[in-house]
C-alpha positions as CSV (number, residue, x, y, z in Angstrom):
1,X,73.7,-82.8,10.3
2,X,75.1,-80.9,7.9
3,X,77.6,-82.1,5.2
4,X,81.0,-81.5,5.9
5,X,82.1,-81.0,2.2
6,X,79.0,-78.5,1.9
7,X,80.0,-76.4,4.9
8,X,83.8,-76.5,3.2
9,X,82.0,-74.8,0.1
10,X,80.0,-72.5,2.2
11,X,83.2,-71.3,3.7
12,X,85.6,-70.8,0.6
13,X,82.3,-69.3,-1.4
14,X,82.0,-66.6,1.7
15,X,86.1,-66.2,0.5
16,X,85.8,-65.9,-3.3
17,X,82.5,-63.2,-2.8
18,X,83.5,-61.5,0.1
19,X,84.6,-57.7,-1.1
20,X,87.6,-56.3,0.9
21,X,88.3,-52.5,-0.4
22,X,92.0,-52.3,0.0
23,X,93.5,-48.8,0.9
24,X,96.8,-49.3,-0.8
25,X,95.5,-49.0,-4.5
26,X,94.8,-45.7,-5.6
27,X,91.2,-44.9,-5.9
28,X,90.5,-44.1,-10.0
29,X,89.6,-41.0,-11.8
30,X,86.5,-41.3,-13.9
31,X,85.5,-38.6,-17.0
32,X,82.6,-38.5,-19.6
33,X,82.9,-37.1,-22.9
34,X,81.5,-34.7,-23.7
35,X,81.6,-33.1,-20.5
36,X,77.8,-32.8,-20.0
37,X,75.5,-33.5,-17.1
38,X,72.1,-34.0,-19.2
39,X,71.8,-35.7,-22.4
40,X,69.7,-36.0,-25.2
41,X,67.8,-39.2,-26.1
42,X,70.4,-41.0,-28.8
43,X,73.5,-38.8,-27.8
44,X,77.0,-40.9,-28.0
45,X,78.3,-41.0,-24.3
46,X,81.9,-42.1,-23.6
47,X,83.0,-42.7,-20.0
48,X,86.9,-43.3,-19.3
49,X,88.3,-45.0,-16.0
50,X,92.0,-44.4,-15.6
51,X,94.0,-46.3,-12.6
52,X,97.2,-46.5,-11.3
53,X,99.2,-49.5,-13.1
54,X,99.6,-51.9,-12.5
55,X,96.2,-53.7,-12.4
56,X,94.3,-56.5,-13.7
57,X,90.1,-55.5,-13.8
58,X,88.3,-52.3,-14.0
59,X,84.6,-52.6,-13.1
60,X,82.2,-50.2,-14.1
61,X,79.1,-49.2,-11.7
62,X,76.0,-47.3,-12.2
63,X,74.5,-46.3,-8.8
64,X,76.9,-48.2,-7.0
65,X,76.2,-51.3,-8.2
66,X,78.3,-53.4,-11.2
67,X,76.9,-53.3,-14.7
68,X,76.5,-56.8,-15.2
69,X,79.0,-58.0,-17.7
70,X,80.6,-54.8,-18.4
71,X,84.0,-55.1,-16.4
72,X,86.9,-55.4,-18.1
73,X,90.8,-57.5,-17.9
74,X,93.3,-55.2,-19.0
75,X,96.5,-56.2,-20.5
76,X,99.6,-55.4,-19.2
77,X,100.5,-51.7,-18.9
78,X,97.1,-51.0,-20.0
79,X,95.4,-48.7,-17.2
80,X,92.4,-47.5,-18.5
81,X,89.1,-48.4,-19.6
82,X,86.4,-46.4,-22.1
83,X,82.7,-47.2,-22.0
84,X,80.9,-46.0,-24.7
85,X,77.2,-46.3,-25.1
86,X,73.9,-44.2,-26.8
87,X,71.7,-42.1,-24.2
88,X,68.7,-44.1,-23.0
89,X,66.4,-43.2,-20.1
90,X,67.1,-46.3,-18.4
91,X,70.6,-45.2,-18.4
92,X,70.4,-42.6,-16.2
93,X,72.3,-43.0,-13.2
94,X,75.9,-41.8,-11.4
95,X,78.8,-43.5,-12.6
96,X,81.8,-44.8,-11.1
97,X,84.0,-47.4,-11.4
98,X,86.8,-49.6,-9.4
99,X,90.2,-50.9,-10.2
100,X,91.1,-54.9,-9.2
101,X,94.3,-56.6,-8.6
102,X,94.8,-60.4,-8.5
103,X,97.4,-61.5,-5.8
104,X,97.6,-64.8,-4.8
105,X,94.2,-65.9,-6.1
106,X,92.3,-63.3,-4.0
107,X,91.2,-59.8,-5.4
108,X,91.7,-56.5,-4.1
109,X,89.2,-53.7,-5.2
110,X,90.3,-50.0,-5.0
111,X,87.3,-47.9,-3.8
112,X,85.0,-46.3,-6.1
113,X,85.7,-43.8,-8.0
114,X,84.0,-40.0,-7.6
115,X,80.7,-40.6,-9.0
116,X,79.7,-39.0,-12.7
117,X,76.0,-37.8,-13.1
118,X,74.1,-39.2,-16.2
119,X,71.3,-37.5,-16.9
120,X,69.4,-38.5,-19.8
121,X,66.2,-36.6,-21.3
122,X,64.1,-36.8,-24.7
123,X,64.5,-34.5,-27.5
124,X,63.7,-30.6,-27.1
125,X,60.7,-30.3,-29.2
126,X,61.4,-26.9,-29.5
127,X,64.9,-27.3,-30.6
128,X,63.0,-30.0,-33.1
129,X,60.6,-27.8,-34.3
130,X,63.2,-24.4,-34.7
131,X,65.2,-27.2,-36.8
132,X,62.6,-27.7,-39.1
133,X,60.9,-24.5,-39.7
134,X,64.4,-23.0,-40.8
135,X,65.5,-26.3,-42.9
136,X,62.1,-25.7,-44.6
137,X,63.1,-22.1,-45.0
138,X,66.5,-23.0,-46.3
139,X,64.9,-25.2,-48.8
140,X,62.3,-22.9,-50.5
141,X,65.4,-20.1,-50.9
142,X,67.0,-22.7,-53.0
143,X,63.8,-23.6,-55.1
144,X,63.7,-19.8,-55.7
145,X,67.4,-19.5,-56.1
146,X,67.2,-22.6,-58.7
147,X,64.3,-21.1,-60.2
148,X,65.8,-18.3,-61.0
149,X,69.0,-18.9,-62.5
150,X,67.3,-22.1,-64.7
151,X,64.0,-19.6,-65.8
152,X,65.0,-17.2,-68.4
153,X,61.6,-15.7,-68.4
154,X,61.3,-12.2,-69.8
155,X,58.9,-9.6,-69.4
156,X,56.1,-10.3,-72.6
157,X,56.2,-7.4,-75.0
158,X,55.4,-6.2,-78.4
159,X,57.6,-6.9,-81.3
């Protein structure tokens, strides 16, 4: 027989986790700066959720699914949230993100907002290797520049 104080939890857990998307709150715009679709390996990426005020959480999602411990309380009249975080390959992913209200201790989620691709690859090895054959360049015109201007040689000759 089951408990009736563990059936009473059972039912007001099902409460607290159940998810009702709530038509009335504006669904939230989402933008990445810079406004690129494929990043390099170590590149700063900032994503910014705006919602209609007034609200009380803004979730951020990566294929749909909340990034564990990265949602957010806002204070009031604050309606907008920035992410910021280096490009890994494990970040990869489409982005979105969801605004909350508290009303009489039961949340209401907007739905998600249009999803942002995140596309994250390694360094260009060409771009790498350009880079370094014209820094090396750069470098041994300023030897010869310096070596120049500091050398006063002059052309031997007789006396």
């Amino acid at each position: 027989m089951i408990n009736l104080a563990l059936l009473w939890g059972i039912i007001n857990l099902h409460v607290v986790v159940v998810k009702e998307i709530d038509a009335d709150i504006s669904v939230p715009t989402l933008s990445v700066t810079p406004e690129f679709k494929v990043f390099l390996t170590g590149e700063d990426i900032h994503l910014t959720c705006r919602c209609q005020c007034p609200i009380w959480r803004i979730h951020s999602c990566r294929n749909r699914k909340l990034i564990r411990n990265l949602y957010r309380d806002v204070n009031e009249g604050e309606c907008e949230n920035t992410i910021e975080f280096v490009a890994a390959p494990i970040l990869e992913g489409n982005y979105t993100c969801q605004c909350l209200i508290l009303e009489f201790a039961k949340w209401r989620f907007s739905n998600q907002s249009d999803p942002i691709p995140i596309q994250i690859r390694g360094h260009n090895r060409t771009t790498v290797l350009v880079h370094t054959v014209f820094s090396l360049l750069l470098f041994l015109i300023m030897v010869i520049i310096l070596i120049d201007h500091f050398c006063e040689c002059q052309p031997a000759g007789r006396d």
